[in-house]
py3Dmol code that shows the C-alpha trace and the ligand (Angstrom):
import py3Dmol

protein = """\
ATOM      1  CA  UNK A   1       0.000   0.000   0.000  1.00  0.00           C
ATOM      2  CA  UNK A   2       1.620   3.278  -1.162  1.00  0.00           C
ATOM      3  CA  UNK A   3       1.524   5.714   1.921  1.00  0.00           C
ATOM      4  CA  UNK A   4       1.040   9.439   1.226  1.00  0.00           C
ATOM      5  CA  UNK A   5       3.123  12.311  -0.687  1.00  0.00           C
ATOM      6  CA  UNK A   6       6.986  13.026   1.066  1.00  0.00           C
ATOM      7  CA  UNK A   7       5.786  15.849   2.961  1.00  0.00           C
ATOM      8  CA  UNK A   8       2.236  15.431   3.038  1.00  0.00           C
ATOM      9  CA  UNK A   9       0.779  17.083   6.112  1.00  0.00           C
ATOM     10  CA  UNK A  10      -0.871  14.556   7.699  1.00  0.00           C
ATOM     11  CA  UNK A  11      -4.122  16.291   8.060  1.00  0.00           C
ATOM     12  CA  UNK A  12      -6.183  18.815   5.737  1.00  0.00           C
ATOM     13  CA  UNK A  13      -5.434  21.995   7.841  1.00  0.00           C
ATOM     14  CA  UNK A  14      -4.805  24.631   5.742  1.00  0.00           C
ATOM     15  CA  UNK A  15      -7.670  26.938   6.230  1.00  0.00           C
ATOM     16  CA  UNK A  16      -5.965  30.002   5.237  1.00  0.00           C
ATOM     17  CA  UNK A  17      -7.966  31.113   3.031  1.00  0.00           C
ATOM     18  CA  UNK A  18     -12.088  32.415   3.179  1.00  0.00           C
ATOM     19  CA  UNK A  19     -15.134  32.459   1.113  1.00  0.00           C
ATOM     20  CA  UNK A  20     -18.716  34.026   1.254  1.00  0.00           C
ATOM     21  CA  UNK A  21     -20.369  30.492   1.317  1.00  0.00           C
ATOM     22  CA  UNK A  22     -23.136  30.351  -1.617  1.00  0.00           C
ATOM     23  CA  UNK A  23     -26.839  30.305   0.328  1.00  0.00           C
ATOM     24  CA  UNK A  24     -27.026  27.274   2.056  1.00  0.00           C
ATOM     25  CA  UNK A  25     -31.456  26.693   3.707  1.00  0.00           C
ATOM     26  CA  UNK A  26     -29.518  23.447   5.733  1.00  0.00           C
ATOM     27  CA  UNK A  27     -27.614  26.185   7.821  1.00  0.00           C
ATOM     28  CA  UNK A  28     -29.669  29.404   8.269  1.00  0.00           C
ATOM     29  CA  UNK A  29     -32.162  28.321  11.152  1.00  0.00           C
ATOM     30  CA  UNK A  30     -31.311  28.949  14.873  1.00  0.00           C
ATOM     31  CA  UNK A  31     -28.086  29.465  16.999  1.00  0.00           C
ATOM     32  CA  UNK A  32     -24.951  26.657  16.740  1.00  0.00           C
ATOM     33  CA  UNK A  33     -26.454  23.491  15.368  1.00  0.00           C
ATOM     34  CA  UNK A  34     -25.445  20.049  14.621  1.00  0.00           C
ATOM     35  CA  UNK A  35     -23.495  18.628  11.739  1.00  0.00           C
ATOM     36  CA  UNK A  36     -26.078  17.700   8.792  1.00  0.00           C
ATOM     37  CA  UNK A  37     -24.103  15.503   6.992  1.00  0.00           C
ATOM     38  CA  UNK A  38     -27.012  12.649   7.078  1.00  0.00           C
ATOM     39  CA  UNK A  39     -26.333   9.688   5.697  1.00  0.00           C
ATOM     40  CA  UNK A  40     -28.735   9.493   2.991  1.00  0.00           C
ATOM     41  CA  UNK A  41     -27.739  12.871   1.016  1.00  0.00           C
ATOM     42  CA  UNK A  42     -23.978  10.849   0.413  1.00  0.00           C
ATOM     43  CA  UNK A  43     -24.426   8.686  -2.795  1.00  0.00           C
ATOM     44  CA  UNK A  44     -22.896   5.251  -2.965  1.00  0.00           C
ATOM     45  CA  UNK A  45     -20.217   6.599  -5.610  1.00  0.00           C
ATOM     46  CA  UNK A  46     -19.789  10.439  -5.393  1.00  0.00           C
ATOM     47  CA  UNK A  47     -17.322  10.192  -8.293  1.00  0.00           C
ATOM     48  CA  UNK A  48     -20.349   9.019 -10.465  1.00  0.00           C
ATOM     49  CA  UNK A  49     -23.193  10.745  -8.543  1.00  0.00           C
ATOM     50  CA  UNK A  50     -22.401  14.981  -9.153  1.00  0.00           C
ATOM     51  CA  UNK A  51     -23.333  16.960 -12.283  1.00  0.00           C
ATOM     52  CA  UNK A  52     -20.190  18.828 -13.655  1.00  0.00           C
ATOM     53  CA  UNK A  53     -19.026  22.122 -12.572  1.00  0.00           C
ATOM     54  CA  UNK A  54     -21.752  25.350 -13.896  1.00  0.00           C
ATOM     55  CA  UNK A  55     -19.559  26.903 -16.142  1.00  0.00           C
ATOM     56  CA  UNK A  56     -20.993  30.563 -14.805  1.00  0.00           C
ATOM     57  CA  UNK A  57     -20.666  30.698 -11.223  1.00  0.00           C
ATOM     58  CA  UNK A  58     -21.803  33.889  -9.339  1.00  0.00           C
ATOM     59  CA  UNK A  59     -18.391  35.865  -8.415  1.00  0.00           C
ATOM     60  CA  UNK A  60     -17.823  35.782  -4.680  1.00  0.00           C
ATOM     61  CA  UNK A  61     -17.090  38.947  -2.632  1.00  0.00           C
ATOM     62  CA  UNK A  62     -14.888  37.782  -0.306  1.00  0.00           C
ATOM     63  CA  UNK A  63     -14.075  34.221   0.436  1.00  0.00           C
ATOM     64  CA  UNK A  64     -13.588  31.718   4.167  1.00  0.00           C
ATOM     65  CA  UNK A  65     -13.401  28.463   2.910  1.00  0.00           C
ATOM     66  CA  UNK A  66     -16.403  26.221   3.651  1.00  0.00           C
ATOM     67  CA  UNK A  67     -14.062  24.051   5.200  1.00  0.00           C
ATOM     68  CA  UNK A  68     -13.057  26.303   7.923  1.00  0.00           C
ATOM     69  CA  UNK A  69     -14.361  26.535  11.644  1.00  0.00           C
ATOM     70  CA  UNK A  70     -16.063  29.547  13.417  1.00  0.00           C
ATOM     71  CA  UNK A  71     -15.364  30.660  16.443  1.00  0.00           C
ATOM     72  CA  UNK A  72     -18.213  28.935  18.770  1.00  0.00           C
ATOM     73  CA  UNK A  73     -18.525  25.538  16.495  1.00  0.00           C
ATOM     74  CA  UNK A  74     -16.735  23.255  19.075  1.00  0.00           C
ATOM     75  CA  UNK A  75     -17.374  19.961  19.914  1.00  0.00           C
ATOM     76  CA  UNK A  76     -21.389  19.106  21.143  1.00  0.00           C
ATOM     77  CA  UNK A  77     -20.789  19.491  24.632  1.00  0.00           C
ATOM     78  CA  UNK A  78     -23.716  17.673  25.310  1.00  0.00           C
ATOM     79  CA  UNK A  79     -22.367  14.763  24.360  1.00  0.00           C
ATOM     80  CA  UNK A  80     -20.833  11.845  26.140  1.00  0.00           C
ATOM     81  CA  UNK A  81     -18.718   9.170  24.909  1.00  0.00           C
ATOM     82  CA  UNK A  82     -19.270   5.758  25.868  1.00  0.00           C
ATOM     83  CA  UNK A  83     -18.291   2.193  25.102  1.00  0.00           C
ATOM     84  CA  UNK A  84     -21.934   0.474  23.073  1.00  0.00           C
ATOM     85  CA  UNK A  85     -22.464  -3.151  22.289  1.00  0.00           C
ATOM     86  CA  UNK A  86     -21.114  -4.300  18.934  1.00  0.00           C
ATOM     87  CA  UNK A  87     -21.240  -7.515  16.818  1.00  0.00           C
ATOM     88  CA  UNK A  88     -17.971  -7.820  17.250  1.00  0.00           C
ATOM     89  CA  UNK A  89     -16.516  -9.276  20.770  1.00  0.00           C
ATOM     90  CA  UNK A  90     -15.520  -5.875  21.973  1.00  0.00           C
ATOM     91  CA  UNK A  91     -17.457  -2.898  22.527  1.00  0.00           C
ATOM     92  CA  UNK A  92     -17.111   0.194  20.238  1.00  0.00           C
ATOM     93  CA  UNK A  93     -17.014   3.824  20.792  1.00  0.00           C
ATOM     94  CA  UNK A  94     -20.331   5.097  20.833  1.00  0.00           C
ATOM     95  CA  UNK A  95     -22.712   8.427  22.270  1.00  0.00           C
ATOM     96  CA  UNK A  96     -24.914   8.145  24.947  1.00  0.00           C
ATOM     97  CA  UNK A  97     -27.661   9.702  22.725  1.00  0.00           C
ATOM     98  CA  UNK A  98     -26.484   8.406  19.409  1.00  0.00           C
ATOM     99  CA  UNK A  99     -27.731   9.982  16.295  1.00  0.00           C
ATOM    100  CA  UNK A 100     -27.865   8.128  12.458  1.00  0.00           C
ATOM    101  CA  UNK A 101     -25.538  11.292  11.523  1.00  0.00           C
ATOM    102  CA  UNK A 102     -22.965  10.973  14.091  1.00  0.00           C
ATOM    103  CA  UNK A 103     -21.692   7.592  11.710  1.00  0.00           C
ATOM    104  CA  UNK A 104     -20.292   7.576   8.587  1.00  0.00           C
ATOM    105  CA  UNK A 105     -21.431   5.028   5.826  1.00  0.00           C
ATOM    106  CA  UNK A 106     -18.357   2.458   7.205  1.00  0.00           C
ATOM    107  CA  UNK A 107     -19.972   3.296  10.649  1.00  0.00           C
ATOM    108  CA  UNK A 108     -16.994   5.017  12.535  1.00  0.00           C
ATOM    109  CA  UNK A 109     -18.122   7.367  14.741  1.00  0.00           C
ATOM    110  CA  UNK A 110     -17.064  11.282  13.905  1.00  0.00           C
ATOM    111  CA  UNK A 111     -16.821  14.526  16.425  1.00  0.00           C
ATOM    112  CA  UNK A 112     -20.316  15.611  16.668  1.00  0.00           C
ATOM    113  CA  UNK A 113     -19.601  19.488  16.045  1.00  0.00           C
ATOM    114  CA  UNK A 114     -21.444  22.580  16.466  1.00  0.00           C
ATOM    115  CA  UNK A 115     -22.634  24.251  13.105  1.00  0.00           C
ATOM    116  CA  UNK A 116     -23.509  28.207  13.284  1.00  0.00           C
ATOM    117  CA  UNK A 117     -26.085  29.368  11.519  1.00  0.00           C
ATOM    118  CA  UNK A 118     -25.540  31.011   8.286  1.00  0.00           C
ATOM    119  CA  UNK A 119     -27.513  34.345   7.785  1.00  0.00           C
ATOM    120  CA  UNK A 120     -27.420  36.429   4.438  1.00  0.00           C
ATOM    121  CA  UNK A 121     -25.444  33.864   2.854  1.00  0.00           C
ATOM    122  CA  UNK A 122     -22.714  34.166   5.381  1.00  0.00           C
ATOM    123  CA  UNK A 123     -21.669  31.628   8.041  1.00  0.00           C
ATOM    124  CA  UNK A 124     -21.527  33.336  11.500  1.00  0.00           C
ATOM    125  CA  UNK A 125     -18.315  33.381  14.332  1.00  0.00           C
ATOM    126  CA  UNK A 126     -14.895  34.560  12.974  1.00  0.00           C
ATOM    127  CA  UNK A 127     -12.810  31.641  11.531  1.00  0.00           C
ATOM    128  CA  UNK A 128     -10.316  29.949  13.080  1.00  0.00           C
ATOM    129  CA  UNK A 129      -7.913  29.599  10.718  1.00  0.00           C
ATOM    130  CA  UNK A 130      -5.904  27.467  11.384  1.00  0.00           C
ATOM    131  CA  UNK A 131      -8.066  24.547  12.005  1.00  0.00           C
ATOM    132  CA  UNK A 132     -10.641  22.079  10.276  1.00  0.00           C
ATOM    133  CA  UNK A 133     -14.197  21.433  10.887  1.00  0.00           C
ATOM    134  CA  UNK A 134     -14.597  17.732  10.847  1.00  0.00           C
ATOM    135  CA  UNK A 135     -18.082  17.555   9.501  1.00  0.00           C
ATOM    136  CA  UNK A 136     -17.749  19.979   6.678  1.00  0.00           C
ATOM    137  CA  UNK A 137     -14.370  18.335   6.097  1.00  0.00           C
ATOM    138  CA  UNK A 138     -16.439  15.146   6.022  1.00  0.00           C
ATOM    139  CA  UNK A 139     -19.006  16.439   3.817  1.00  0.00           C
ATOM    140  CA  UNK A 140     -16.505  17.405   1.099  1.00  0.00           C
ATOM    141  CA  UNK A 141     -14.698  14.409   1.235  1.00  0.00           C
ATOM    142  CA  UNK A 142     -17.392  11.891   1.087  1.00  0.00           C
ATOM    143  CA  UNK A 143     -18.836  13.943  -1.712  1.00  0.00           C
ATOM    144  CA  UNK A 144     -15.835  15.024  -3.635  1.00  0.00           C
ATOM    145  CA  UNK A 145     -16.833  18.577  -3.418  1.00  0.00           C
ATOM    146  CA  UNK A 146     -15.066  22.050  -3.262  1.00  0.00           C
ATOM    147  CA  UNK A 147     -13.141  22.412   0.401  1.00  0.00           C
ATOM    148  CA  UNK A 148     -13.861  26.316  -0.434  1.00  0.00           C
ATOM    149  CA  UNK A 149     -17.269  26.792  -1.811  1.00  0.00           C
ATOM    150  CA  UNK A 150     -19.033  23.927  -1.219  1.00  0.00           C
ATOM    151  CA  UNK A 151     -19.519  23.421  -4.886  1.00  0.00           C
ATOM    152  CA  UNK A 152     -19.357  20.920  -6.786  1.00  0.00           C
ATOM    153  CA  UNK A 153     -15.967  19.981  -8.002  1.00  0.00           C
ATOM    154  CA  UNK A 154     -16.252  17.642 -10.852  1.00  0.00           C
ATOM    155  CA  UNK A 155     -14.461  18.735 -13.746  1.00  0.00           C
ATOM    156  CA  UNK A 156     -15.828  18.164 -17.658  1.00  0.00           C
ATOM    157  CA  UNK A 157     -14.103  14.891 -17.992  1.00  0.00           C
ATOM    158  CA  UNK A 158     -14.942  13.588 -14.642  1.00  0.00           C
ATOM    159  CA  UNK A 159     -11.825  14.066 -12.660  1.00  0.00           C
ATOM    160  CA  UNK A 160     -10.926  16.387  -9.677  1.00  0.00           C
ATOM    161  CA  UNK A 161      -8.462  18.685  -8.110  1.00  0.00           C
ATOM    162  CA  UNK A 162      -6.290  18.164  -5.783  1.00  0.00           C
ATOM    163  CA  UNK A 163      -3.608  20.976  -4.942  1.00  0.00           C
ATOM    164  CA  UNK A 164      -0.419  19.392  -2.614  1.00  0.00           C
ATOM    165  CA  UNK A 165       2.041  22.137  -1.902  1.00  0.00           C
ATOM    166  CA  UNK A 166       5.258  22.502  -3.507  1.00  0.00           C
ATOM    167  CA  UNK A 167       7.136  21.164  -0.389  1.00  0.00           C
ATOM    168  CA  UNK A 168       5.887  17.824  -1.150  1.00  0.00           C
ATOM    169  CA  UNK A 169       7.588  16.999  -4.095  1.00  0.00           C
ATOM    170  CA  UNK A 170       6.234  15.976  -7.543  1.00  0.00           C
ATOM    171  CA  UNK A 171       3.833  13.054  -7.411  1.00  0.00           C
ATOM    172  CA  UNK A 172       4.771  10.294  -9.163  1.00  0.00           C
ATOM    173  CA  UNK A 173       2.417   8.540  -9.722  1.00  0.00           C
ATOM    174  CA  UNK A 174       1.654   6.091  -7.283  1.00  0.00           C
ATOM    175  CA  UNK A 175      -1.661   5.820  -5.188  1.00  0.00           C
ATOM    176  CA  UNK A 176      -1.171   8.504  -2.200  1.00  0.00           C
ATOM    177  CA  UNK A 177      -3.447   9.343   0.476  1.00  0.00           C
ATOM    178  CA  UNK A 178      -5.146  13.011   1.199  1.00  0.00           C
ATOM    179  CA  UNK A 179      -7.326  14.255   3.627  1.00  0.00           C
ATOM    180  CA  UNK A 180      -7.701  17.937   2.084  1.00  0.00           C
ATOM    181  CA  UNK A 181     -10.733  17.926   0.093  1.00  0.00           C
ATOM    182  CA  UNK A 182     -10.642  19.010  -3.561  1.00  0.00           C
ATOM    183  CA  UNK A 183     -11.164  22.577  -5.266  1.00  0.00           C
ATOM    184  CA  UNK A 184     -13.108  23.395  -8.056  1.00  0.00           C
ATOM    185  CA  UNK A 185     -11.087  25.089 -10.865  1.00  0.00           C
ATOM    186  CA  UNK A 186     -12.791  28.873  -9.819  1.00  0.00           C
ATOM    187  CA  UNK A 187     -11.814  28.246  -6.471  1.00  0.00           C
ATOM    188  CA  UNK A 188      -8.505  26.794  -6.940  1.00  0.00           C
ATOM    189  CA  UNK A 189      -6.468  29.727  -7.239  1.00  0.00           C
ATOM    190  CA  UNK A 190      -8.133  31.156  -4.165  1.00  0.00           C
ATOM    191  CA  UNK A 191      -6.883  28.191  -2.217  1.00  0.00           C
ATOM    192  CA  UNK A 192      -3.858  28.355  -3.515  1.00  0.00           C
ATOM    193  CA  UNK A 193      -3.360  32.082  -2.626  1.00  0.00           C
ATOM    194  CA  UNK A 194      -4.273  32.143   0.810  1.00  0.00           C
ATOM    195  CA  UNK A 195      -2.872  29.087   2.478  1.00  0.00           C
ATOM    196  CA  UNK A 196       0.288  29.501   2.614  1.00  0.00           C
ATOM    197  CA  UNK A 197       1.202  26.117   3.276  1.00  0.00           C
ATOM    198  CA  UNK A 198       0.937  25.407  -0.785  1.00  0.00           C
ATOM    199  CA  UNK A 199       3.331  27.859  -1.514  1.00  0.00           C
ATOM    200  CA  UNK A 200       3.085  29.860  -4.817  1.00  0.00           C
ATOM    201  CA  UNK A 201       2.387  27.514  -7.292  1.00  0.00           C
ATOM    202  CA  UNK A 202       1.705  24.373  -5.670  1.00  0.00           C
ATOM    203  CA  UNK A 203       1.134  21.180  -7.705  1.00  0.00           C
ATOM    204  CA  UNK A 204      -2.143  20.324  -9.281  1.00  0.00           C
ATOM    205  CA  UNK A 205      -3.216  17.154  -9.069  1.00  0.00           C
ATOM    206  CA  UNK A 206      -6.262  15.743 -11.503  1.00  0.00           C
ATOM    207  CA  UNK A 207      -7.606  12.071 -10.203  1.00  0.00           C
ATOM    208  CA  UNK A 208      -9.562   9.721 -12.279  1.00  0.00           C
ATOM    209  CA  UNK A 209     -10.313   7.781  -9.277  1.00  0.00           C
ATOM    210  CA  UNK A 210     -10.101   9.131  -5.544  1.00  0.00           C
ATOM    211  CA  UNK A 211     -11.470   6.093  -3.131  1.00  0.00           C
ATOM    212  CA  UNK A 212     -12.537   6.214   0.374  1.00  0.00           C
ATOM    213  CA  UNK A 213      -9.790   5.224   2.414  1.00  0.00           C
ATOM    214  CA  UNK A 214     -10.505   5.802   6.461  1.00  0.00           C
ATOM    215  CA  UNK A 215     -10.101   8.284   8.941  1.00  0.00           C
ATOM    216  CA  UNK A 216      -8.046   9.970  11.488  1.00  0.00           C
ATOM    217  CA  UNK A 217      -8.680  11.155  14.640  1.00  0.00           C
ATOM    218  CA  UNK A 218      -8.793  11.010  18.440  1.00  0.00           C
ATOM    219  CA  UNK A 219      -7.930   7.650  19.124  1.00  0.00           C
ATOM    220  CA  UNK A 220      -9.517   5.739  22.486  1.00  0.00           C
ATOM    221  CA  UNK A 221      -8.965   2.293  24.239  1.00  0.00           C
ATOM    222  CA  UNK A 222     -11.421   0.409  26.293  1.00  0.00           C
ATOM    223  CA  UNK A 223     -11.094  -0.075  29.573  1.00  0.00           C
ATOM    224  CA  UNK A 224     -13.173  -1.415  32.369  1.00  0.00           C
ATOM    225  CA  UNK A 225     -14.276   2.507  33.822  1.00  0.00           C
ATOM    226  CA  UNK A 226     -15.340   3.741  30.112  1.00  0.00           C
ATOM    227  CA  UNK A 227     -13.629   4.755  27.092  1.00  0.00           C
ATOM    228  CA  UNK A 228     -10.377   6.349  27.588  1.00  0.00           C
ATOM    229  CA  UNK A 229      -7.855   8.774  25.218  1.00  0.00           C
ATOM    230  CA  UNK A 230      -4.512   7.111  24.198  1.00  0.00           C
ATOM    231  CA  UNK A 231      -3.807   9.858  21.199  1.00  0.00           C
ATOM    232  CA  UNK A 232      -5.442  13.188  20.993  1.00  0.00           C
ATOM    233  CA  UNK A 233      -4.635  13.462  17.425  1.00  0.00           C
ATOM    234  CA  UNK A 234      -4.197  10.436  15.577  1.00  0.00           C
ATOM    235  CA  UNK A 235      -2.517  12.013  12.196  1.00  0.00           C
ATOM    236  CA  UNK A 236      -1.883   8.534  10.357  1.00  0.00           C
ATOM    237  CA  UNK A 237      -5.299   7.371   8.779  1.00  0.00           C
ATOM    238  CA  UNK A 238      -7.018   4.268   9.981  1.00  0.00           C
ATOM    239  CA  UNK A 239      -7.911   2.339   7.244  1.00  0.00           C
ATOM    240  CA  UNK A 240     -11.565   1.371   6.971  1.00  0.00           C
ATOM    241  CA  UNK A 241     -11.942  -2.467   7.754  1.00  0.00           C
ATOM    242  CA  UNK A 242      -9.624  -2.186   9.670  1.00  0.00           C
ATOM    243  CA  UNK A 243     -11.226  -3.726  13.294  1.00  0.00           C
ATOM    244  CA  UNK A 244     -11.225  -3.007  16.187  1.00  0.00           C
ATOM    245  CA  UNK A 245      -8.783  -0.012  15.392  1.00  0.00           C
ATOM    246  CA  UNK A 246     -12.231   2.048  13.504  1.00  0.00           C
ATOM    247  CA  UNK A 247     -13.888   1.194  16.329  1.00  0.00           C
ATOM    248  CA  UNK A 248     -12.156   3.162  18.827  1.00  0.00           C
ATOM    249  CA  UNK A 249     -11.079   6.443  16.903  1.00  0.00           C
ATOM    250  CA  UNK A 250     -13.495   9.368  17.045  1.00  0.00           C
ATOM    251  CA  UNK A 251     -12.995  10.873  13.128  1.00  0.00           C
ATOM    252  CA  UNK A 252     -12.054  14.285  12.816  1.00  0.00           C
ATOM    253  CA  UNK A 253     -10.963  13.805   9.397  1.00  0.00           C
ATOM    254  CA  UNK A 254     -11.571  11.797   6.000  1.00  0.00           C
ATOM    255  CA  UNK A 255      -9.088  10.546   4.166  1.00  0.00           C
ATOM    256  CA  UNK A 256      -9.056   9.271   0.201  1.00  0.00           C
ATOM    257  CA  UNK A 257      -7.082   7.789  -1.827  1.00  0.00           C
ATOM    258  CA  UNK A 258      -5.846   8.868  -4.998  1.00  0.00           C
ATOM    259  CA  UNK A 259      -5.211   6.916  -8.403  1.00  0.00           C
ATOM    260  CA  UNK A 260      -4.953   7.569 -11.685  1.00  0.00           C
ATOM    261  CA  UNK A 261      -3.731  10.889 -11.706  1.00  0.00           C
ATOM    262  CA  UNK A 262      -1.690  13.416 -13.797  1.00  0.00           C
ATOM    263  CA  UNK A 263       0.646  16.153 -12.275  1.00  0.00           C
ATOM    264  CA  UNK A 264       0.950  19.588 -13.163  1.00  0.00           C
ATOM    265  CA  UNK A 265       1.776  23.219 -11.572  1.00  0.00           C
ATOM    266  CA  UNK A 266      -1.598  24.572 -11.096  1.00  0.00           C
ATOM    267  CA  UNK A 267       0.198  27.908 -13.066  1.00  0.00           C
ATOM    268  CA  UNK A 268      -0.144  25.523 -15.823  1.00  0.00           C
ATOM    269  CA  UNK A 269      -4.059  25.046 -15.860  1.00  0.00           C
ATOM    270  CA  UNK A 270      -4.181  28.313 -16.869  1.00  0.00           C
ATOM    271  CA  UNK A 271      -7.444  29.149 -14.720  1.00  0.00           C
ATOM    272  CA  UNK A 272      -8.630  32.604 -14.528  1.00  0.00           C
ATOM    273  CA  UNK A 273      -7.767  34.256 -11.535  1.00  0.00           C
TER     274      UNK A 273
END
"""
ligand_1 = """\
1
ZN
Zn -15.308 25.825 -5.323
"""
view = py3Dmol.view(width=600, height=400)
view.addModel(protein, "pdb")
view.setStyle({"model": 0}, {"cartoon": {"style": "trace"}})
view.addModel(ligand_1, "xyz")
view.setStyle({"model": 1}, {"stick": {}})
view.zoomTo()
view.show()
């Protein structure tokens, strides 16, 4: 199994960069809400489930990637973490109030995290840059859309973008893992321009096939008085299938896979800026 790019950061921070999030109805009601990413909205194969990009989008005034957390979307602190019956021989991780949503499709159980509400088109709280929300990094990556804009980010021949930053090296090739979501080409040189992780003219990647691979996250062990924390942040991705290691990692972040691919600079896409 190839492991990811030399260099790779291990997770998809790189929030750097902002956007004024298109008008999204799942995220205007109320004060800090929960994650919506129910299970039914993610298709079976997102690779063969979006429409291709609009070639007109609406310009954006100012952009905070979708990706990126607000100040006051922390974890639920309602919740508690417990150890639930499982089919297999040891107990999993579970919630004490346990909600379809709080699962992915392989059934690991994520960070329930607060949402804010998004009024006028634009998500509320200041962004904390430097950080990740796990459920819209979740949403992206299960459904291959933009990290930036929310939009979809299927290109006309059915590929995606993936930018890796210079520091990396050149891909070459072989399968390598990501957990940073992909752009769409109008929001691709925004990315690139404000996280300054990807350096200048960081490396465009365009996959043919990107499959689910597993997650990282805060990993637990089970013990006798409840579930306890071994690793606050478990960077290296835990494959899924891989029992009872899924089992006892609360996801933060969503990792793929990526095959089939051709390397460029993004410079030479030649996208309008
Ligand atoms: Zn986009």
């Amino acid at each position: 199994m190839a492991g990811r790019a030399p260099g790779l950061s291990p997770d998809s921070r790189c929030a750097a960069f902002q956007t004024g999030l298109p008008p999204d109805d799942r995220f205007r009601k109320g004060s800090p809400t929960r994650g919506r990413q129910a299970a039914e909205v993610f298709p079976d194969d997102p690779l063969s489930a979006e429409q291709s990009m609009p070639s007109q989008a609406p310009a954006l005034p100012k952009v905070i990637p979708f990706i990126t957390p607000r100040r006051g979307e922390a974890m639920d602190p309602a919740i508690r973490i417990r150890a639930v019956p499982c089919r297999h021989p040891m107990p999993k991780l579970g919630y004490t109030l346990e909600e379809p949503e709080d699962r992915d499709p392989e059934g690991v159980l994520w960070a329930r995290t607060l949402e804010n509400p998004v009024v006028n088109g634009e998500r509320e709280g200041a962004p904390r840059w430097s950080d990740v929300h796990p459920l819209r990094q979740r949403r992206t990556m299960m459904l291959l859309r933009c990290q930036v804009g929310d939009c979809p980010a299927t290109r006309p021949d059915g590929s995606r973008l993936f930018l890796f930053a210079e520091s990396t090296g050149m891909p070459d090739g072989e399968p390598m893992l990501t957990a940073k979501p992909p752009v769409c080409e109008r929001h691709a040189l925004v990315a690139a321009r404000l996280c300054p992780m990807l350096g200048p003219d960081p490396y465009a990647v365009v996959v043919k096939r990107a499959r689910l691979f597993g997650v990282s996250g805060v990993r637990y062990e089970y013990t006798l008085r409840g579930p306890r924390v071994v690793e606050e942040s478990h960077d290296d991705p835990v494959p899924y299938g891989t029992f009872p290691h899924q089992n006892w990692i609360l996801a933060t972040q969503m990792w793929r896979q990526l095959h089939d691919y051709r390397t460029c600079r993004l410079s030479d896409l030649g996208l309008a800026s």
